[in-house]
C-alpha positions in Angstrom: -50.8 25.5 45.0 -54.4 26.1 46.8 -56.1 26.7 43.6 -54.2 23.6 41.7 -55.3 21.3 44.4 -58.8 22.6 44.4 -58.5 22.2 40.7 -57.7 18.7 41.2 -60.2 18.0 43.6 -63.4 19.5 41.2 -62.2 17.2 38.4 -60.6 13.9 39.8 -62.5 13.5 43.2 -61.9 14.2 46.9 -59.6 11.9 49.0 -57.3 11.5 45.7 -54.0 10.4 47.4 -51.3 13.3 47.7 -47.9 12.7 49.2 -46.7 15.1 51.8 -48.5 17.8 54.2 -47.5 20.0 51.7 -47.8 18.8 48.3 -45.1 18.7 45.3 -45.9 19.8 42.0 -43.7 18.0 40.0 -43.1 19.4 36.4 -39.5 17.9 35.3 -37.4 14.6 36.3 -33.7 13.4 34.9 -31.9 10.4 36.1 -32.7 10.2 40.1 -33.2 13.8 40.1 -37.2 15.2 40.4 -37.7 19.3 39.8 -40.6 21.3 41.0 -42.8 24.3 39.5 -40.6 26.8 41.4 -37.5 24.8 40.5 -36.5 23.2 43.5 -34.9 19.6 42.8 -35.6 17.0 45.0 -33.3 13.7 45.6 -36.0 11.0 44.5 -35.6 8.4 47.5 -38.9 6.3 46.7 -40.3 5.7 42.7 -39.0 2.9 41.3 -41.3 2.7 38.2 -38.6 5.1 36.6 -35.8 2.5 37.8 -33.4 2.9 34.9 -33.4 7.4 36.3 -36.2 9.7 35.1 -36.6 10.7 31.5 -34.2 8.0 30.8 -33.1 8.9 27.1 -32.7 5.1 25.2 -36.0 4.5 26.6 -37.4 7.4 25.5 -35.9 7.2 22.1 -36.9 3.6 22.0 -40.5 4.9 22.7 -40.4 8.0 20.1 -38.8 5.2 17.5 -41.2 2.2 17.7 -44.3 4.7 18.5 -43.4 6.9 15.1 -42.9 3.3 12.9 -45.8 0.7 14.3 -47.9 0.3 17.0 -50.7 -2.6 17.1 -52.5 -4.7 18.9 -50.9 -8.7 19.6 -52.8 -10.3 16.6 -50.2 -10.0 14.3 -47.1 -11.6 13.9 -43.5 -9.5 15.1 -40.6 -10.3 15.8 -39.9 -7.4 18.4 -42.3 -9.1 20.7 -40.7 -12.6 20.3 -37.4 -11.3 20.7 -38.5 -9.4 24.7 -40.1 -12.5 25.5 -37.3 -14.8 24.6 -35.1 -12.2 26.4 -37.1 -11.6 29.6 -37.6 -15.5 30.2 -34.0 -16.1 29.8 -33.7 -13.7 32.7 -36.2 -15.9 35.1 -35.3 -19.3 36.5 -35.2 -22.4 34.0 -38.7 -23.1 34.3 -40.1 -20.2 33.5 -40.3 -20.0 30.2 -43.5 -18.3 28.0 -44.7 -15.0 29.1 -48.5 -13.5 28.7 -48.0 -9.4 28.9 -50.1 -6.9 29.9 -50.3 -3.6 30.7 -50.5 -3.3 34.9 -49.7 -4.8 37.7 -53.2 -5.5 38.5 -53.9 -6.9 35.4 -50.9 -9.0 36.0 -51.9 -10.1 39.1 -55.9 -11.0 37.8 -53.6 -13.6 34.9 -52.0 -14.9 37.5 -55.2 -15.9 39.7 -56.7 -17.1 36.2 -53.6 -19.4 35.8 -53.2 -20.8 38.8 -56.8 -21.8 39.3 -57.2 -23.1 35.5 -54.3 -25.3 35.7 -54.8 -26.6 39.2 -59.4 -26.9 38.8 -59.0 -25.3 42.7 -60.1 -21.9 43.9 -58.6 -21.5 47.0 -56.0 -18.7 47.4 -53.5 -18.4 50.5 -52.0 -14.7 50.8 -50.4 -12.3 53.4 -52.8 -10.1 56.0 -50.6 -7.0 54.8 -49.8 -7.5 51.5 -51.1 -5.5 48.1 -51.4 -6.8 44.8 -53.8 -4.6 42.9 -56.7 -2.7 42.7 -59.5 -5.1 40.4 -62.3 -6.6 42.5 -60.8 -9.8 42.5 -57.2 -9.1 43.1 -58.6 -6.2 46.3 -59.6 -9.7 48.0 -55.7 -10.4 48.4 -55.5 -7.1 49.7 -55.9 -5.7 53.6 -57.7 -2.8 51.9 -60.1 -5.4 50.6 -60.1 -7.2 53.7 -59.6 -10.6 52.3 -63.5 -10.9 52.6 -63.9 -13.8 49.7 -64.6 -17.3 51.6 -62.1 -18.7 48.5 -59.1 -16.4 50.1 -57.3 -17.3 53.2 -55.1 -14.3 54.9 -52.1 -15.7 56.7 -49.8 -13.5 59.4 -46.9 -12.7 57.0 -43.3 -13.7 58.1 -41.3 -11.8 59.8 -38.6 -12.0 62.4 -38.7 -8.3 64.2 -42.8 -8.8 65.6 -42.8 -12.8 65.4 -45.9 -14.4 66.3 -43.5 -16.3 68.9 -40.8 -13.7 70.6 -38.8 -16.4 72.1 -38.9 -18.7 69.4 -35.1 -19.2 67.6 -35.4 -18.3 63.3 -36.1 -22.1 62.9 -39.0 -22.5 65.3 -40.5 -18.8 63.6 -40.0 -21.2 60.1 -42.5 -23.3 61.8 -44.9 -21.7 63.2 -45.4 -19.6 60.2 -45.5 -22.6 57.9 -47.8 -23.7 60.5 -50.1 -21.1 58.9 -50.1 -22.6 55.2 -50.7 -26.0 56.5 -53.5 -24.9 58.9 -54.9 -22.2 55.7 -54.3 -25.4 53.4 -56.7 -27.7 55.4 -59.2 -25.1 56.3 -60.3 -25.1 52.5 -60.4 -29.0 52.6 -62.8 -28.6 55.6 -65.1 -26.2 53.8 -65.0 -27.9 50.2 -63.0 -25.7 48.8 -60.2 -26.9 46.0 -57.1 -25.1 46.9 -55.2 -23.7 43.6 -52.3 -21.9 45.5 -50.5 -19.3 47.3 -49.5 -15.4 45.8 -47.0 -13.2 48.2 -44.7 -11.3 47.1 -41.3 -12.4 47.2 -39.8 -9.1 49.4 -43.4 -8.8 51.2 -42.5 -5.3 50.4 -46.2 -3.5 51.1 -45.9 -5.4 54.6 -42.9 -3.4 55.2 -39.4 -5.5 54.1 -39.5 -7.2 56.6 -36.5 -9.7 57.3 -38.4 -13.1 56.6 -37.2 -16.4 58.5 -35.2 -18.5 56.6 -36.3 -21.2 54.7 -40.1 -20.0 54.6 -40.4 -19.5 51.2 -38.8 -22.7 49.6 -40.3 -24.3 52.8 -44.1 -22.2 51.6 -43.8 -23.3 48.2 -43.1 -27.7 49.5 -46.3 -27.5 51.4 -48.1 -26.0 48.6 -47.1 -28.2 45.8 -47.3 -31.0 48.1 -51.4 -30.2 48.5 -51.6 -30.0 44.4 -51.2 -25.7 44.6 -49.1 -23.3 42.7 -47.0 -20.6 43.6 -47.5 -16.9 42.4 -44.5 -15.0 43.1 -45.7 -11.1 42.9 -42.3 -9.4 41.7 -43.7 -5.8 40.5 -41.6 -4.3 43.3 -38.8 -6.6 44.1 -38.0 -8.0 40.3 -35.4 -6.1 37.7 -32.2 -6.2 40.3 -34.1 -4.4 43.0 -32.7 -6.4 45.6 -29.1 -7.1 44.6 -30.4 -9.9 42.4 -32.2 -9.9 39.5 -35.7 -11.1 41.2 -36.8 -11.2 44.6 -36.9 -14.6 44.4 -33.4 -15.2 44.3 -32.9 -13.4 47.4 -35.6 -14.8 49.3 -33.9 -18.9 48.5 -36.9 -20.3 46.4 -38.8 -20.7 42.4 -42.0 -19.7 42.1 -44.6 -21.5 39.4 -45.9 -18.3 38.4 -44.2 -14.8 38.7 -46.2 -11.4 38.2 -44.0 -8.3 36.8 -44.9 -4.3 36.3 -44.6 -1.0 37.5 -40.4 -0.9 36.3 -40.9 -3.3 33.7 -41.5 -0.2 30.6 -39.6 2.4 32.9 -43.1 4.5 32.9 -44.7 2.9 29.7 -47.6 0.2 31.2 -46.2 -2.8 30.4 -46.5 -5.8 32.9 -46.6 -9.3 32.5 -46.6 -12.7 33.9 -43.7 -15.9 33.3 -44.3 -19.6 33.9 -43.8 -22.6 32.9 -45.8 -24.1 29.1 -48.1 -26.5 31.2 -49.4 -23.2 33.1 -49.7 -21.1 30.4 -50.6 -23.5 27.6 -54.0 -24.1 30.2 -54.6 -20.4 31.1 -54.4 -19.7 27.3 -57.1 -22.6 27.0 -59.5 -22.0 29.4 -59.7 -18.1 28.8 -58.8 -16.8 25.1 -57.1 -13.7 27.3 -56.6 -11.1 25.1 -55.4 -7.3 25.8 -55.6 -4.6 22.9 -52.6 -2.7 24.2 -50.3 -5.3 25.9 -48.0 -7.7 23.5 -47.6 -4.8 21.8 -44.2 -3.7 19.5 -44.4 -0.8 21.4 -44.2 -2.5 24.7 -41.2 -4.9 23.2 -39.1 -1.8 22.2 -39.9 -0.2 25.3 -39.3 -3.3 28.1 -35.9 -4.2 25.9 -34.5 -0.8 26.1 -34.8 -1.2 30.0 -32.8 -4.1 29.7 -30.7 -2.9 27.8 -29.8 -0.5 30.0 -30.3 -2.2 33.4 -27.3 -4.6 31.8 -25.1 -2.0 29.6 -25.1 0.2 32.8 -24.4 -2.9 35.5 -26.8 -1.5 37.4 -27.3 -4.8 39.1 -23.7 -4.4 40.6 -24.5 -0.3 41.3 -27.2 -1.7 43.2 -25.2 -4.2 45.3 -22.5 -1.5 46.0 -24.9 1.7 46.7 -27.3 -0.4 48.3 -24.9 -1.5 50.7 -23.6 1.7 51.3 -26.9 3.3 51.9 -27.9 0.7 54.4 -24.0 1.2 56.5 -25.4 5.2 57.3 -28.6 3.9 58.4 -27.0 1.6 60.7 -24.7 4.5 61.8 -27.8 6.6 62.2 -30.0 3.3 63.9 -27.1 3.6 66.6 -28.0 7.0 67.8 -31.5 7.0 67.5 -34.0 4.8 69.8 -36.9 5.7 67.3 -34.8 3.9 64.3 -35.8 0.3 65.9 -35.1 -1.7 63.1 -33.0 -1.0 60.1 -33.4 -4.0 57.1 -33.9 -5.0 53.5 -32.0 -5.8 50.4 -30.0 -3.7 48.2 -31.8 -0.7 46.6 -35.0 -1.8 48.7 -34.8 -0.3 52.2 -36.6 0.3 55.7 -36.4 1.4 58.9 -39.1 0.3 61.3 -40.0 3.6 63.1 -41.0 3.4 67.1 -42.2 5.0 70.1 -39.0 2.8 71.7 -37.5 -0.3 71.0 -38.1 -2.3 73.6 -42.3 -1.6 72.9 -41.4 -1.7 69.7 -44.7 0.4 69.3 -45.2 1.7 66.2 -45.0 5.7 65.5 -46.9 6.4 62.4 -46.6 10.3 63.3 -42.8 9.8 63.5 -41.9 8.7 60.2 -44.3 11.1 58.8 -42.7 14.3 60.2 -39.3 12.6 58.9 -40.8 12.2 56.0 -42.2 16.0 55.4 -38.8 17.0 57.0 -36.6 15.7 54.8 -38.8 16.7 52.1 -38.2 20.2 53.0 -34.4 19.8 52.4 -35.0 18.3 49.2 -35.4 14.4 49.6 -38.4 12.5 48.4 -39.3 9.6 50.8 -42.0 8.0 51.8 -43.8 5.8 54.6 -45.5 2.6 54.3 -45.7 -1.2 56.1 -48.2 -2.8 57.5 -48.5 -0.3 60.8 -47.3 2.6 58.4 -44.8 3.3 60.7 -41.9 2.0 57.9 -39.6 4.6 56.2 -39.4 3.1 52.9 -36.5 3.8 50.6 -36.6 2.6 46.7 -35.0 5.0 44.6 -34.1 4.5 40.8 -31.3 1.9 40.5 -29.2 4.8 39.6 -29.2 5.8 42.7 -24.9 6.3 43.5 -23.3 6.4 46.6 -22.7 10.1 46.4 -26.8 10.5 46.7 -26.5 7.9 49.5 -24.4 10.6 51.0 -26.3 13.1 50.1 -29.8 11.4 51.7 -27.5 10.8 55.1 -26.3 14.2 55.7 -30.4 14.8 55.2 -31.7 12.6 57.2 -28.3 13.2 60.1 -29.8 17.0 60.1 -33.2 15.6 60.0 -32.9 13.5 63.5 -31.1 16.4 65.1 -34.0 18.7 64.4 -36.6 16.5 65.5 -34.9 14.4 68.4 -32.0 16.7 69.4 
């Protein structure tokens, strides 16, 4: 293991990310299942780019097919790549309707910026302090990593009802005084001259940590944006393809988005990503910028992001995800009930967290806490991993064939886990 990781180091760089005090060499994965060098398997609690199960085999023969018959760039005519987009906007809300792929998330996210500010002339971009979105140099400024540093960027404290910016507010007043935030990040461009073009969270607000958002911000978000002339970008890489118990995060959250960004499980492991919205939106991006991308609108991606949806649907994985989903979350309550350092347990379907503390009336966050859970429940074979805004949030997102036997089987982990560490 020392040698690989100094292997890795000599060729990719120092401070390459690694999970785990220990790292996992990975060398085999089928369905939710993940299998090491030495052949240990490991329950996979947290990728959800595979989100149809690892090594899924229609995708993969939808891959080997398409890949050993044609493979071109977008400037030329197929009818694979009509067919996806036809398919994939009939998914979306009525609106949405023509779709500009890609390859990333990032890139996604970069089209969306492009759209938003060439339909609506403005610049100005509201987003969350915590949230993530991409790695580019534009799409970093939406970012805590990049600090939100651009004067065209406002960072807004993201919703939330468990560390409210008001503790004795009711769910209505948090509403307002976090749609207090657009307004106030709205006229703050109008004070320094700068056009506003519109707002981009994601709809889970999934990097900040799941949190449970008051009710009615979003639809209320995306009124006060329209209202000042802005768009909203709806960033879906992580909550979109039934995730959540619906079929986008959107649904869940109670509001339509003007532009929504998709990736990560779109291609199941192939990079395919890709924006919807409505003609007016696209019609003026395609304008303004001639995008083009040599490897995205490919027939490789088509054969690739329908086989995912073809199995997402054959296999109602959008009901496995209501039913596991909810069963997952009933042990963590079970467990939340026991444990002081388990202060809040929350999320939607196949998307999970539990907020992890020093205790919960602080509600101080313990970063080291969830980590030793984490490298603890790795050693009995269960792949998790921590993140939020504190990262101090056990995050749970396995593939959406995740069943309610491997719920069982991460409880009975994470039961034995607890006892070890907290008695």
């Amino acid at each position: 293991m020392n040698s690989l990781l100094q292997r890795r180091e000599r060729l990719l760089g120092h401070r390459m990310p690694l999970f785990y005090a220990e790292p996992v060499h990975i060398v085999r994965g089928e369905g939710v299942w993940l299998t090491d060098a030495s052949g240990q398997r490991y329950l996979d609690m947290y990728n959800n780019v595979p989100c149809v199960g690892h090594a899924n085999p229609r995708v993969v023969a939808a891959m080997q097919t398409q890949a050993g018959t044609l493979n071109v760039h977008s400037r030329y005519l197929h009818e694979g790549i009509l067919d996806y987009a036809e398919r994939l906007t009939g998914l979306h809300a009525d609106s949405l309707t023509r779709a500009v792929f890609c390859c990333t998330g990032t890139e996604a996210s970069e089209i969306a910026l492009l759209m938003a500010r060439a339909a609506t002339g403005g610049r100005g971009i509201i987003c969350s302090d915590a949230g993530y979105h991409g790695n580019s140099t534009e799409v970093r400024r939406l970012s805590r990593r990049g600090g939100a540093d651009s004067p065209e960027i406002r960072a807004i404290p993201y919703p939330q009802r468990y560390r409210p910016l008001d503790e004795s507010a009711s769910e209505s007043q948090l509403t307002e005084l976090y749609l207090d935030q657009v307004r106030s990040a709205i006229a703050d461009f109008a004070n320094h001259d700068i056009p506003f073009a519109g707002m981009f969270l994601c709809s889970l607000l999934f990097n900040e940590g799941i949190p449970d958002i008051p009710a009615g911000f979003m639809a209320g978000a995306a009124k006060i944006v329209h209202d000042a002339g802005g768009v909203f970008i709806a960033d879906e890489v992580q909550a979109g393809f039934c995730r959540s118990g619906n079929w986008w995060g959107y649904e869940t959250t109670g509001f339509v988005p003007d532009i929504v960004t998709m990736g990560k499980p779109m291609g199941a492991g192939l990079p395919l990503a890709g924006v919807v919205a409505g003609p007016e939106l696209v019609d003026a991006f395609r304008e303004k910028t001639g995008y083009f991308n040599t490897f995205a609108s490919s027939p490789l991606q088509a054969a690739v992001g329908m086989a995912v949806l073809d199995e997402l649907e054959g296999r109602r994985l959008l009901d496995n995800v209501v039913e596991a989903g909810a069963h997952l979350r009933r042990a963590l309550v079970e467990l939340h009930a026991d444990y002081e350092c388990m202060g809040d347990v929350r999320g939607h379907g196949l998307a999970l967290a539990v907020d992890w503390v020093e205790d919960r009336a602080s509600k101080e966050p313990d970063r080291a806490g969830v980590a030793a859970v984490v490298n603890r429940l790795k050693e009995k074979g269960i792949l998790a991993g921590s993140a939020g805004s504190l990262g101090n949030v056990l995050k749970l997102r396995p593939p959406l064939v995740f069943s309610k036997d491997n719920a069982d089987t991460f409880a009975n982990a994470l039961s034995e886990t607890m006892q070890e560490l907290h008695g």
